[in-house]
N, C-alpha and C positions, 0 to 999 in steps of 0.2 A: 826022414831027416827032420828033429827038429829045429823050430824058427830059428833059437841061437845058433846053431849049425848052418843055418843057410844064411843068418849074417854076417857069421865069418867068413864064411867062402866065398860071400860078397867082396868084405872088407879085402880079403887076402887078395883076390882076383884085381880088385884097384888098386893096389900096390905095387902090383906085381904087372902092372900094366907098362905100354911104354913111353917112358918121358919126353915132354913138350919140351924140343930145341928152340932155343932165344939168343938169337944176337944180342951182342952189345957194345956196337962199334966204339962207344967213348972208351971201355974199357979193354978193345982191340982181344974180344974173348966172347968163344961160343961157350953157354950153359944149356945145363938141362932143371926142368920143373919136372922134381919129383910128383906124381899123380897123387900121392895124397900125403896124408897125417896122422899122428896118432890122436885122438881125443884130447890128452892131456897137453898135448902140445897148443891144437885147437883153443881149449881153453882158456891157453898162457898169452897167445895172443888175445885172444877178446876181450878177456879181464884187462889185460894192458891199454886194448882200443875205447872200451865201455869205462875207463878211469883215463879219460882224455890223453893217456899217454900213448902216442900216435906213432911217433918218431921210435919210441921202443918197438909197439907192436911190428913195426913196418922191418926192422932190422929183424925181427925174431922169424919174420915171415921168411925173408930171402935164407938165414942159419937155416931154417927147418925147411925147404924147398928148393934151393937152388944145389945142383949139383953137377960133376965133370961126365965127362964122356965114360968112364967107368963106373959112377956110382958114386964115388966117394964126395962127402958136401965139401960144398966152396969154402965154406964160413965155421967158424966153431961159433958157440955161446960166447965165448971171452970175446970174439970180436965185436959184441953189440956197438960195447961206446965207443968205440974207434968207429963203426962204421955210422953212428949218428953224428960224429962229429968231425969228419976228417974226409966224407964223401960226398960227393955231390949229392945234396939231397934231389933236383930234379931226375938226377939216374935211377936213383931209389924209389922215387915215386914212377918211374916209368915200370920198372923191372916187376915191382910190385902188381902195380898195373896188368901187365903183362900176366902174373902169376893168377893175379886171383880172378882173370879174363872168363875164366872156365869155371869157377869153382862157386858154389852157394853160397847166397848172400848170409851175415848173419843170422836173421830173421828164419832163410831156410835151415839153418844151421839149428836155431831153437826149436824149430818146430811149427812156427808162426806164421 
């Protein structure tokens, strides 16, 4: 097998793993964190965090990770600014929190 062959099967195997359940008593609703991301997605966040726009990134985090008891996401893309601007941002900052608990820092993310 080669390498690219075994980082798929990497990749596929942490997708395909099973999602971290999160309270969210303000919002009187259990989620689930999707176990990972696609690259591109990854990106869209960073680029958004590394250009000070925080409050973007943080909405894009919860679209691309928060999901129901079957899979399907909580959030679309069109809800960004409604959810930077219409939520509680300590919930968001918690949730988020919560999401990126487990996951590599940027830095690990580069390589650095």
């Amino acid at each position: 097998m080669s390498i690219l062959e075994k980082a798929k099967q990497h990749y596929q195997t942490k997708l395909h793993a099973e999602p971290r359940k999160i309270n969210i008593p303000e919002w009187d609703t259990v989620a689930y964190i999707k176990p990972g991301m696609n690259l591109s997605q990854l990106g869209e966040i960073m680029e958004l965090s590394q250009s000070g726009k925080t409050a973007e990134a943080m909405a894009l985090t919860m679209i691309f990770r928060l999901i129901d008891e079957e899979g399907r996401p909580l959030f679309k893309k069109h809800d960004r600014v409604e959810l930077m601007k219409s939520v509680d941002p300590d919930v968001l900052a918690k949730i988020v929190g919560e999401i990126n608990s487990n996951d590599p820092s940027e830095d690990d993310a580069e390589g650095n």
